[in-house]
C-alpha positions in Angstrom: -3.4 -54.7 88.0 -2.5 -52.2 90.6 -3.0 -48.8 90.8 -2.3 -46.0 93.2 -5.6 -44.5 95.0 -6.4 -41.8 97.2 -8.9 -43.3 99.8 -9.9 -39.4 100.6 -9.1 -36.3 100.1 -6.0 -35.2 102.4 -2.4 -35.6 102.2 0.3 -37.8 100.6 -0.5 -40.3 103.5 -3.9 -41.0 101.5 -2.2 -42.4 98.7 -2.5 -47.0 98.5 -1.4 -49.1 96.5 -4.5 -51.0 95.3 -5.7 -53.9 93.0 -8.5 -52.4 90.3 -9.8 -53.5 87.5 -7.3 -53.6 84.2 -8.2 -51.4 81.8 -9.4 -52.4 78.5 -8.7 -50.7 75.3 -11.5 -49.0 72.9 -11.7 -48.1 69.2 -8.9 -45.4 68.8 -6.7 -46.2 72.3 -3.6 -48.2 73.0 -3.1 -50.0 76.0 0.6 -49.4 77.9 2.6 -51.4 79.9 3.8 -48.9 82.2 7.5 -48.5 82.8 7.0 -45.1 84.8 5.2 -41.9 85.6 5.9 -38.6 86.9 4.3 -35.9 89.7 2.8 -32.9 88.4 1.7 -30.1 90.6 -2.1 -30.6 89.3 -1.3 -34.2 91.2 -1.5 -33.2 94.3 -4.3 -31.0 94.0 -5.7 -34.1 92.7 -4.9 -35.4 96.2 -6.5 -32.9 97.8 -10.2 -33.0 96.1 -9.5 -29.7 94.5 -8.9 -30.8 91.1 -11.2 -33.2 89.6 -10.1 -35.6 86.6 -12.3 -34.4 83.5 -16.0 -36.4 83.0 -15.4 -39.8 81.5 -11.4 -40.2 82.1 -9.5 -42.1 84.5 -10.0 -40.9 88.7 -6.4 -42.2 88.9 -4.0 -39.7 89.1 -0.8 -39.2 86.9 -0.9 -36.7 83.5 1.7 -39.0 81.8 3.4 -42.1 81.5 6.1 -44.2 79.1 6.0 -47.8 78.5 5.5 -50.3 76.1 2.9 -50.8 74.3 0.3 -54.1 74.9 -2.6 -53.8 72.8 -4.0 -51.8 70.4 -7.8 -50.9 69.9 -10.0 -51.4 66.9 -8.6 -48.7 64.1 -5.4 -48.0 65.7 -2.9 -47.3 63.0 0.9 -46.5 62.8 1.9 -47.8 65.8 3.1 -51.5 66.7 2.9 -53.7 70.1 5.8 -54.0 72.0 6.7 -50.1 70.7 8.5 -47.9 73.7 6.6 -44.8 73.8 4.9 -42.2 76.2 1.7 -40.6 76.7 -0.1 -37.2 77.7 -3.0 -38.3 79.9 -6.0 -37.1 81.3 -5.6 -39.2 84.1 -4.5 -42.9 84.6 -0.4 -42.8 84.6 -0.2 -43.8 88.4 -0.9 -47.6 87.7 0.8 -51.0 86.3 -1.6 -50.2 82.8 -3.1 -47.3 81.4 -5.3 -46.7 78.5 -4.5 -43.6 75.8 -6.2 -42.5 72.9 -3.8 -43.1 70.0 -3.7 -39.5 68.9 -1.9 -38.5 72.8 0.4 -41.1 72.5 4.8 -40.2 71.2 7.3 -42.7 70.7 10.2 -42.4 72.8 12.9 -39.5 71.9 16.2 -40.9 70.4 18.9 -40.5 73.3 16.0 -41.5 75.8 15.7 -43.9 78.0 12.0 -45.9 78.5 11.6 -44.9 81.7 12.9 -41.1 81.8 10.4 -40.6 79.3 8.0 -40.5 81.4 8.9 -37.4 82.7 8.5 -35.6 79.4 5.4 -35.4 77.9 3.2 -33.1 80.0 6.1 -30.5 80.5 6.8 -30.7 76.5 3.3 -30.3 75.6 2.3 -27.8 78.2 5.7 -25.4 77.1 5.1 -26.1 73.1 1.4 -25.3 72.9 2.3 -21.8 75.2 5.4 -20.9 73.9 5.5 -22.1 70.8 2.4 -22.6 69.3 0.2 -19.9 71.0 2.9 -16.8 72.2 5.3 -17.7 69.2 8.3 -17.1 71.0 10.6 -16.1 68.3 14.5 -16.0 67.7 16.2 -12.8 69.5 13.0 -12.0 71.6 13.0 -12.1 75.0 11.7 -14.9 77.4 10.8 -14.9 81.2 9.7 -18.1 83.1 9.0 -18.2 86.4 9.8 -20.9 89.2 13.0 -21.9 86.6 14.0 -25.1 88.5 10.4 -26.4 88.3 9.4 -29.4 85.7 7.9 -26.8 83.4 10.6 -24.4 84.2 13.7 -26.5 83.5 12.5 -27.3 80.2 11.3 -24.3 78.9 14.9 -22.7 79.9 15.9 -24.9 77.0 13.1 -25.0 74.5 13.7 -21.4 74.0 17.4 -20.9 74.4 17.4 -23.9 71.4 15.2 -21.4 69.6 17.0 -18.5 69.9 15.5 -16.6 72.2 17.2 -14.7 75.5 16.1 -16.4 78.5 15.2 -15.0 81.8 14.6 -17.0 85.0 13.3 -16.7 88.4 14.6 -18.9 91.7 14.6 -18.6 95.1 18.3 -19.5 96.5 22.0 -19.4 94.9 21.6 -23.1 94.1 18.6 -23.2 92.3 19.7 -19.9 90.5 23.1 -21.5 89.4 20.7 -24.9 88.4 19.2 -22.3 85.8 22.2 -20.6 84.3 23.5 -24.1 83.9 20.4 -25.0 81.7 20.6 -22.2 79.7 19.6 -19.2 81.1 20.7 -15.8 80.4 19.4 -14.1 83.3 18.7 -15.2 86.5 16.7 -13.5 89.0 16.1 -13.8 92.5 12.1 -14.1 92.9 12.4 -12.7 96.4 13.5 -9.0 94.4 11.6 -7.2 93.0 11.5 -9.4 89.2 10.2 -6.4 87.1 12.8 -4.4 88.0 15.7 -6.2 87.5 14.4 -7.8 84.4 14.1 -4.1 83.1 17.6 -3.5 84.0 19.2 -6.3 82.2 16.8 -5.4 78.9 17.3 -1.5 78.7 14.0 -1.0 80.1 12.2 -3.2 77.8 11.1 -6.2 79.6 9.9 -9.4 78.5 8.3 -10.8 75.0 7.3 -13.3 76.3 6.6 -14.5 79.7 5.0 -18.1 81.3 3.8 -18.3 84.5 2.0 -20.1 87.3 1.1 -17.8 89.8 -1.4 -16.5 88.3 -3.5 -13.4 90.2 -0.6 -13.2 92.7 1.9 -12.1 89.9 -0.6 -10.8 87.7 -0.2 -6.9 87.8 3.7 -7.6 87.5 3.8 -9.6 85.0 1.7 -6.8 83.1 4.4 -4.6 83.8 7.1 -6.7 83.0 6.4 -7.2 79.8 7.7 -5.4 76.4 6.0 -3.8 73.6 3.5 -6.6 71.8 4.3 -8.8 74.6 2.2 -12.1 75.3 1.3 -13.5 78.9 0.9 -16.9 79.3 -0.6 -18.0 82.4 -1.1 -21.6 83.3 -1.4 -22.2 86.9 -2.6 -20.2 89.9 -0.5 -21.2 92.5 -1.0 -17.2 94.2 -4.6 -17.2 92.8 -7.4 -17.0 91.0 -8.7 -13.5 91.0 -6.7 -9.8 90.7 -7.5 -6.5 88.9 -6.0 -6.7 84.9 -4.8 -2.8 84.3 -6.1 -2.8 80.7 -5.1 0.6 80.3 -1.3 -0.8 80.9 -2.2 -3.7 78.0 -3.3 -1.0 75.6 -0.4 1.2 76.3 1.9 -1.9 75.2 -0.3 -3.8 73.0 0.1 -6.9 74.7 -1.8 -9.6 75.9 -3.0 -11.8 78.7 -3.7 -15.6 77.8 -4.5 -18.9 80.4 -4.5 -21.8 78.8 -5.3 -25.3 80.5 -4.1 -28.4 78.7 -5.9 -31.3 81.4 -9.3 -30.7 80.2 -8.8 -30.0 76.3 -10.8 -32.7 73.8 -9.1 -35.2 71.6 -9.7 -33.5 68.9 -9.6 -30.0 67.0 -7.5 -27.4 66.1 -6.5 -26.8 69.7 -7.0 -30.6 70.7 -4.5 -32.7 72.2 -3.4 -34.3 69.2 -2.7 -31.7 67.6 -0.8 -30.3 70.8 1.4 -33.8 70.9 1.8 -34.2 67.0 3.3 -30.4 67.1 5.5 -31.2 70.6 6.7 -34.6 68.3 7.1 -32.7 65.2 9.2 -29.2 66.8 10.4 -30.4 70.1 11.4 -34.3 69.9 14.4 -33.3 67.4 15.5 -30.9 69.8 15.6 -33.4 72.3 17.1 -35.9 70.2 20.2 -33.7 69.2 21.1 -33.2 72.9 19.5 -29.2 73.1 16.6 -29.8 75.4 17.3 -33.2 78.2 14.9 -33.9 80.7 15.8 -33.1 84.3 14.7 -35.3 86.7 15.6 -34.8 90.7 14.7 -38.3 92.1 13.1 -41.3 91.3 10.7 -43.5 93.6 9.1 -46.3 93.3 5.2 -46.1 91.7 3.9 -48.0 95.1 5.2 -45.1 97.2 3.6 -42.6 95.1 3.1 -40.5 98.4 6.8 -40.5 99.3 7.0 -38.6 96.0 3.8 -36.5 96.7 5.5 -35.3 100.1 9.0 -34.5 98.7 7.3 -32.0 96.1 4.9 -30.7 99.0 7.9 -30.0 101.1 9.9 -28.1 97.9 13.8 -28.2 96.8 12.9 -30.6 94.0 14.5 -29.3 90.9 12.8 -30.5 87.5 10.9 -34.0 87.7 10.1 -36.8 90.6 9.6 -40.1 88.6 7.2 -42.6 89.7 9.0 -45.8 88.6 7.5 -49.4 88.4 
């Protein structure tokens, strides 16, 4: 088969399309046929050396892919070849066939098309397990995402306005801040303002329940401040850092907490396993997909062989919601 490598470390001009080895499938995994992947931001750091695919996984990049299925491994139950689904990967979704463990595998969402799916299934399991599952965004509370036209952002605009909640976002022009009202959201804020402030202006001084965010140390202290009473800060990328001071004091005062949670490197199994992260995002989020309140947004789609085309138009920003990678 072939498969897209990165020769070195460097930028999207590193990325070939390559003959490897096919993958075969083990006790426990499915084999798919892949129809199409997407570009995550951990993709390109990927690219770059800085983010290495976890011990015993796939060096190919790509977090997810749809398809159809080709071949089941020994014990593999409940699922049938020829079957359109998608995947949550560890690594492996930029190639002709990848290789899942059974229990990271969905079927396609009614209303979907095989190959937008692939654009779903790290964004839906990233925003269930943080929202949902671990900050329990409730009806009526309220909810701040930042970088609202990204993948994660465009769909968690919807996940919580389907749940109830009042939804803040952040964007950087008029366009993209216009892409997020359409979506859903209730407030839209400029990121280039100051966010805390005008987030406390539009909630009576009470700020967020709930916030998710990717800066990480950069937007640290002001997400602290941004959030309400028993708020919960999720932080799950660290685009502006690694390192900053956490004002405890300021948690105390509000009884709120600070949470990062990575999803790349979780095992199979366990309470806070992947499986149990997909079966809930099948279970809670698939029928909101299905009856038209959460659609995936996808900007552009490229072909899989000119993965680095795809790489360099995320690099270069203005993408709003998902680049597909399509064979």
């Amino acid at each position: 088969m072939h498969a897209i490598t990165a020769r070195e470390p460097g930028g999207p001009e590193v990325l070939e399309w390559t003959e490897v080895p096919d993958p075969e499938p083990g006790p426990g995994e499915v084999l798919v046929d892949v129809a199409a992947s997407a570009v995550n931001r951990a993709d390109l750091l990927q690219r770059q050396g800085n983010y290495p695919p976890p011990p015993g996984t796939s060096s190919t990049i790509g977090l997810e892919c749809s398809g159809r299925i080709e071949a089941l491994g020994e014990g593999v139950t409940g699922w049938t070849v020829g079957q359109e689904v998608c995947a949550l990967l560890a690594g492996g979704g930029y190639a002709e066939k990848a290789v899942v463990p059974a229990g990271q595998l969905l079927p396609v969402p009614d209303g979907v098309d095989v190959v937008t799916a692939g654009s779903l299934p790290e964004v839906a399991c990233t925003v269930w397990s943080n929202v949902v599952r671990q900050a329990r965004l409730a009806a009526g509370e309220t909810f701040l995402v930042h970088g609202g036209t990204s993948g994660i952002g465009t769909h968690a605009i919807q996940v919580a306005k389907a749940l109830g909640a009042r939804v803040a976002a952040t964007a950087g022009n008029p366009e993209r801040m216009q892409r997020c009202r359409d979506l859903g959201a209730d407030i839209v804020i400029d990121y280039h303002d100051d966010v805390t402030a005008r987030l406390k202006e539009e909630t009576d001084g009470r700020g967020a329940d709930v916030i998710l965010d990717n800066m990480g140390a950069k937007a640290l202290a002001a997400n602290v401040d941004a959030l309400a009473p028993d708020g919960r800060l999720m932080v799950i990328g660290m685009q502006g850092g690694a390192k900053a001071e956490l004002n405890l004091g300021a948690l105390l005062a509000k009884r709120a907490s600070v949470t990062a949670m990575g999803l790349r490197g979780r095992p199979l199994d366990g309470p806070n396993g992947k499986a149990a992260v997909v079966a809930g995002t099948r279970e809670q989020v698939w029928p909101l997909i299905a009856d038209g309140l959460v659609r995936p947004v996808v900007h552009a789609s490229v072909p899989l062989a000119e993965a680095g085309k795809a790489h360099a138009m995320l690099d270069a920003g203005g993408v709003v919601g998902k680049l597909l990678l399509v064979r």
